[in-house]
N, C-alpha and C positions, 0 to 999 in steps of 0.2 A: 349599863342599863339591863334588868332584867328582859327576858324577854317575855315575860307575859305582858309585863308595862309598854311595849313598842305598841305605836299605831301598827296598822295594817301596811302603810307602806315603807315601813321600816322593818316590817317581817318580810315581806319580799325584796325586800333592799331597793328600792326602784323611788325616784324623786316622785312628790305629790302630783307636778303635775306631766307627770307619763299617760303617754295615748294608751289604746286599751293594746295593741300589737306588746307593745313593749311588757304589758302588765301580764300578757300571758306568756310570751317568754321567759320572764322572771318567773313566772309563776311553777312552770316544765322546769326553769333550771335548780330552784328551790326543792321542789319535788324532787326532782333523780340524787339532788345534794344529799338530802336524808335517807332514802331508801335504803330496804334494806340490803341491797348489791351493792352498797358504796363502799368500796373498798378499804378509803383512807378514813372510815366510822368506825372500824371493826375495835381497835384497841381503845378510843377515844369516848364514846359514848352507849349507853346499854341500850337494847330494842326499846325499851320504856322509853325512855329521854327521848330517842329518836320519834317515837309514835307520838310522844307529847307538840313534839315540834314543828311535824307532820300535820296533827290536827289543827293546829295554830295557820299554819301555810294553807289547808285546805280550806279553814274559816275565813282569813283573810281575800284569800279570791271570790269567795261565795259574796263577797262585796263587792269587792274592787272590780270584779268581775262582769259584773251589770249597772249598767249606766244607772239607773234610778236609784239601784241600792246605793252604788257610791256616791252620785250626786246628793245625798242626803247624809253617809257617811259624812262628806266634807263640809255639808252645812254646821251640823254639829260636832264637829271638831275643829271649823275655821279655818280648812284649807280652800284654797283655788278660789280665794274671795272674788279675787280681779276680774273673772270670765262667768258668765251665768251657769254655764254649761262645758266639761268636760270633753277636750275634742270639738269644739267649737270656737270659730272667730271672732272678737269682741270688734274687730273693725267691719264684718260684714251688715250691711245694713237691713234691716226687719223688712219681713215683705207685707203686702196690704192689708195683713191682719193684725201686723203685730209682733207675728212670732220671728225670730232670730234666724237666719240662713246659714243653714249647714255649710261647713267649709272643707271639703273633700282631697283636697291638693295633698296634705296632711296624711291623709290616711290612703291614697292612693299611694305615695310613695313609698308608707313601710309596709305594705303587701305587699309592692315588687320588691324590695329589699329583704322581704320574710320569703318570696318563690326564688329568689335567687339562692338564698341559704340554703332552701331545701332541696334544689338542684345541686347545689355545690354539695352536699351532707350525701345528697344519693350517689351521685358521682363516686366520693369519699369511700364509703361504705358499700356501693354496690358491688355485687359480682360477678364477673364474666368469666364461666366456664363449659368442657362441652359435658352436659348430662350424660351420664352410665346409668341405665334400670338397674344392674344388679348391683352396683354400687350405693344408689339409692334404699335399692331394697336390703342393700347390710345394715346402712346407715338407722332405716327406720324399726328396723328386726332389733338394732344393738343392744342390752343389758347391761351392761360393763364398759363403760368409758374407760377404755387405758391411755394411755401414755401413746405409743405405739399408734393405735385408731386414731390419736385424736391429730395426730401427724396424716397418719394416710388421708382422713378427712379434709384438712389445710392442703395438703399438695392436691388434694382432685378438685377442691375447690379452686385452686389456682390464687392462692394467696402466700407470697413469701413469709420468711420469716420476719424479714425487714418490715413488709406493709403489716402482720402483723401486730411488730410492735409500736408500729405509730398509732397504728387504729384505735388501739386498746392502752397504749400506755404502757404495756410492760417492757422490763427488758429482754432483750433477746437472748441474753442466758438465761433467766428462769423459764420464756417460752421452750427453748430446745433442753432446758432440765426437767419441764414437765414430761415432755416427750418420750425424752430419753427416758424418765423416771431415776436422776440421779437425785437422788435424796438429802444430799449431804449439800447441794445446793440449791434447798428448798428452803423457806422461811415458814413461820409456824401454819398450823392445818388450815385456821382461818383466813390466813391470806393467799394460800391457795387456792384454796376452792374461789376464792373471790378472784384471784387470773382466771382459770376453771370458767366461771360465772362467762367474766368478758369475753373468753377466746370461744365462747358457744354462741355466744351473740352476733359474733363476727362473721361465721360459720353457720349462721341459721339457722341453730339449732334448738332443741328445747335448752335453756340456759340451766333451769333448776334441775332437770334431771341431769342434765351432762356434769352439774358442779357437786350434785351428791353421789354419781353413781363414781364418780373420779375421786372425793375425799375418802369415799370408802373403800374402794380400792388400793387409793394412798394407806391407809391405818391400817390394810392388811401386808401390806410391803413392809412397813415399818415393823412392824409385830415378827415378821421374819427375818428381819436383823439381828 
């Protein structure tokens, strides 16, 4: 199926009827899917395509997104017939007006389920090291992302190479080939800089300057070959 023709909840890949938690998670993991730091995008599809798909995923939420807007999406597309209302229980009984009793139990649980993630994600990704000012202040002074720096920056951050490569995904030869700046065990410019990209994210750093001031770097190493 093309994807222009998918409903909205088939661009976010998530069942019709998904609580709104769910619908914005799908929605964040959609989103980082395309961006453009996605590493495994680079050879597969053009910024175009990706931006096309992107505005498709950001139109979809701009629905699904808001209860009223969806709740009339699904009238007119004949989803979530069964329940009047999205997130709501069809067994609770209406109160002396009328109107239908919100059912909470639902939506309390996947907010502690969403704070536990995001405990477990900071935990994950956080970092405990002892701050250096003039360490800092190299770091913030830098122009030139090498190889070299970008090691001394992971050791003072106190981050292995092992924890590196799980955080980010790569392997730990190409993290200590960045480093080292062995070249011959590098893969092409654009999926470097896309490690580059990750291993600055990790590290706190600005992502896009540390991944362009390091490609370029890289294309002047190579040129000296």
């Amino acid at each position: 199926m093309d994807l222009e023709k998918k409903n909205y909840y088939e661009v976010l890949e998530i069942e019709t009827n998904s609580n709104p938690q769910q619908i914005e998670n799908a929605y964040i993991r959609c989103r980082n899917a395309y961006s453009s730091d996605s590493v495994a995008l680079y050879s597969l599809m053009t910024k175009e395509e990706c931006a096309a798909i992107l505005n498709l995923i950001e139109e979809a939420y701009s629905v699904l997104g808001f209860p009223e807007k969806r709740r009339e999406y699904d009238r007119l597309r004949g989803f979530n017939q069964t329940s009047a209302t999205v997130g709501r229980s069809d067994k609770m009984p209406p109160d002396q007006k009328g109107n239908e009793v919100l059912q909470y139990e639902d939506f309390s649980s996947n907010l502690i389920e969403a704070k536990v993630s995001k405990i477990s994600a900071q935990k994950k990704f956080g970092l405990e090291f002892e701050e250096n000012s003039e360490m800092d202040r190299k770091i913030n002074e830098c122009n030139e992302f090498t190889g070299p720096f970008l090691k001394e920056v992971r050791i003072y951050k106190n981050v292995t190479v092992e924890r590196m490569a799980e955080m980010t995904r790569i392997s730990k030869t190409h993290i200590r080939a960045i480093e080292d700046e062995e070249l011959s065990k590098l893969p092409a410019d654009v999926y470097v800089r896309g490690y580059v990209y990750q291993i600055a994210k990790v590290l706190k750093l600005n992502p896009d300057q540390v991944a362009n001031s390091y490609i370029f770097y890289f294309k002047k190493l190579k040129n000296q070959k």
